[in-house]
SERO-4910 file (N, C-alpha, C, O; in steps of 0.05 Angstrom, whole numbers):
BEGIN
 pado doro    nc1    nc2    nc3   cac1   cac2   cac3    cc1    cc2    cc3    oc1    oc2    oc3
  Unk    A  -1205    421    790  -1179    416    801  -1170    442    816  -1178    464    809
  Unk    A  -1151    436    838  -1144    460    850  -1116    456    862  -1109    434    869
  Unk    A  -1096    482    865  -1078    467    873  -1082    482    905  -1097    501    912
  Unk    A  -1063    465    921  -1071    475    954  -1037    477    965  -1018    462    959
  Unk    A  -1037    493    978  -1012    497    991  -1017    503   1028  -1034    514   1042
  Unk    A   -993    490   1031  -1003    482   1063   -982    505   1064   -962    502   1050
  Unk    A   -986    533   1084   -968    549   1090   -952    540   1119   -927    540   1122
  Unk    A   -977    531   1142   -960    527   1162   -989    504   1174  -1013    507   1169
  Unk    A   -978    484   1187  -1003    464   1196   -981    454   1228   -959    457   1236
  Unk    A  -1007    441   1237  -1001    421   1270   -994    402   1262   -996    395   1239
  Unk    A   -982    389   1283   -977    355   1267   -996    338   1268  -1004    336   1291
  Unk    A  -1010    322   1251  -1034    314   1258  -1048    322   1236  -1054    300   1227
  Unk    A  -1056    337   1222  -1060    354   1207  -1075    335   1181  -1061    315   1177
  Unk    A  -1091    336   1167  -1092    317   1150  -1106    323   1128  -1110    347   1132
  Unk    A  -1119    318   1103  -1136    321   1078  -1142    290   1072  -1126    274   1064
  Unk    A  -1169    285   1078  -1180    257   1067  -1186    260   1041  -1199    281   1037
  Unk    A  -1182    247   1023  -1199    246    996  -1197    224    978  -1177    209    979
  Unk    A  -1219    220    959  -1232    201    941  -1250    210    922  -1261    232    920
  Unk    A  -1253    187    907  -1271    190    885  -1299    177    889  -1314    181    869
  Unk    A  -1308    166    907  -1331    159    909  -1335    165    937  -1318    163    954
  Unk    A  -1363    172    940  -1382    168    966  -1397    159    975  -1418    159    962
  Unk    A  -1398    144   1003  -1417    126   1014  -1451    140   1009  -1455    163    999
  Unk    A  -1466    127   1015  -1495    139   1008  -1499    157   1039  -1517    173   1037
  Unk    A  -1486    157   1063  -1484    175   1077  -1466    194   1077  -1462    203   1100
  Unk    A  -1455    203   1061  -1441    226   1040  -1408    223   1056  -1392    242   1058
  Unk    A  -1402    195   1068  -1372    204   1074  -1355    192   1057  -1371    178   1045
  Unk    A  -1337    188   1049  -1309    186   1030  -1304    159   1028  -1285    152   1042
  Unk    A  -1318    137   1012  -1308    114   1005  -1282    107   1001  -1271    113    980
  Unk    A  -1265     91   1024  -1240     79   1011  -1224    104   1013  -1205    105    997
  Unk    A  -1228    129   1034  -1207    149   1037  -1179    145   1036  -1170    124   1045
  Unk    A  -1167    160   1027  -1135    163   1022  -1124    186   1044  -1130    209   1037
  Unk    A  -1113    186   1063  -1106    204   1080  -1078    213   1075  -1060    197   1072
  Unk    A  -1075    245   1074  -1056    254   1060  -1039    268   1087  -1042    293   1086
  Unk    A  -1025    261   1105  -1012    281   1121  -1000    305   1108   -989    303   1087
  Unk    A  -1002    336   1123   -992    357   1111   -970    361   1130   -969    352   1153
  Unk    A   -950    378   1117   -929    391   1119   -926    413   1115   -925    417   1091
  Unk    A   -923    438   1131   -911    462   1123   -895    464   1098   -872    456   1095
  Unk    A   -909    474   1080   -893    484   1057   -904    460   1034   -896    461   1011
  Unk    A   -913    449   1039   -927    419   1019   -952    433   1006   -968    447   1018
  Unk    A   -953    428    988   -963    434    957   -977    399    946   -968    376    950
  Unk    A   -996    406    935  -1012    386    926  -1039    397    910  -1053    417    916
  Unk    A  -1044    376    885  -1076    385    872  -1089    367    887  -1081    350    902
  Unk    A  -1115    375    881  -1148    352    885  -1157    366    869  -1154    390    865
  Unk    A  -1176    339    851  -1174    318    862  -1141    304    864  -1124    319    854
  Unk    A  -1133    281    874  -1105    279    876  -1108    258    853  -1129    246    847
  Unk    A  -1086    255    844  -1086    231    822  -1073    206    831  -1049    208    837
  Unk    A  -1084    183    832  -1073    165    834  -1046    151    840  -1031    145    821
  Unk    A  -1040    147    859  -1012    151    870   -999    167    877   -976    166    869
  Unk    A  -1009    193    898  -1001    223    893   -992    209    918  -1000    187    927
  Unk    A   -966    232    932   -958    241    947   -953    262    960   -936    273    947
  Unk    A   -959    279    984   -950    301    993   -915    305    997   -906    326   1006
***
């Protein structure tokens, strides 16, 4: 687990993540997290997370 802090980002900006991977190693069923200046978040994310 880690926690991540967004100091300053573009708009657009994003963190895909999940718990499983396709057999061509990309992110089954991604969850796309828009960031925000000053937004704080762990990953893995837990289940219903929000930024």
């Amino acid at each position: 687990m880690a926690l991540d802090l967004v100091i300053d980002c573009d708009p657009g900006c994003a963190t895909l993540s999940g718990s499983e991977l396709n057999g061509d190693g990309t992110i089954r069923n991604p969850v796309r997290m828009d960031w925000e200046p000053g937004a704080a978040f762990v990953t893995p994310l837990a289940s219903g997370t929000r930024m």
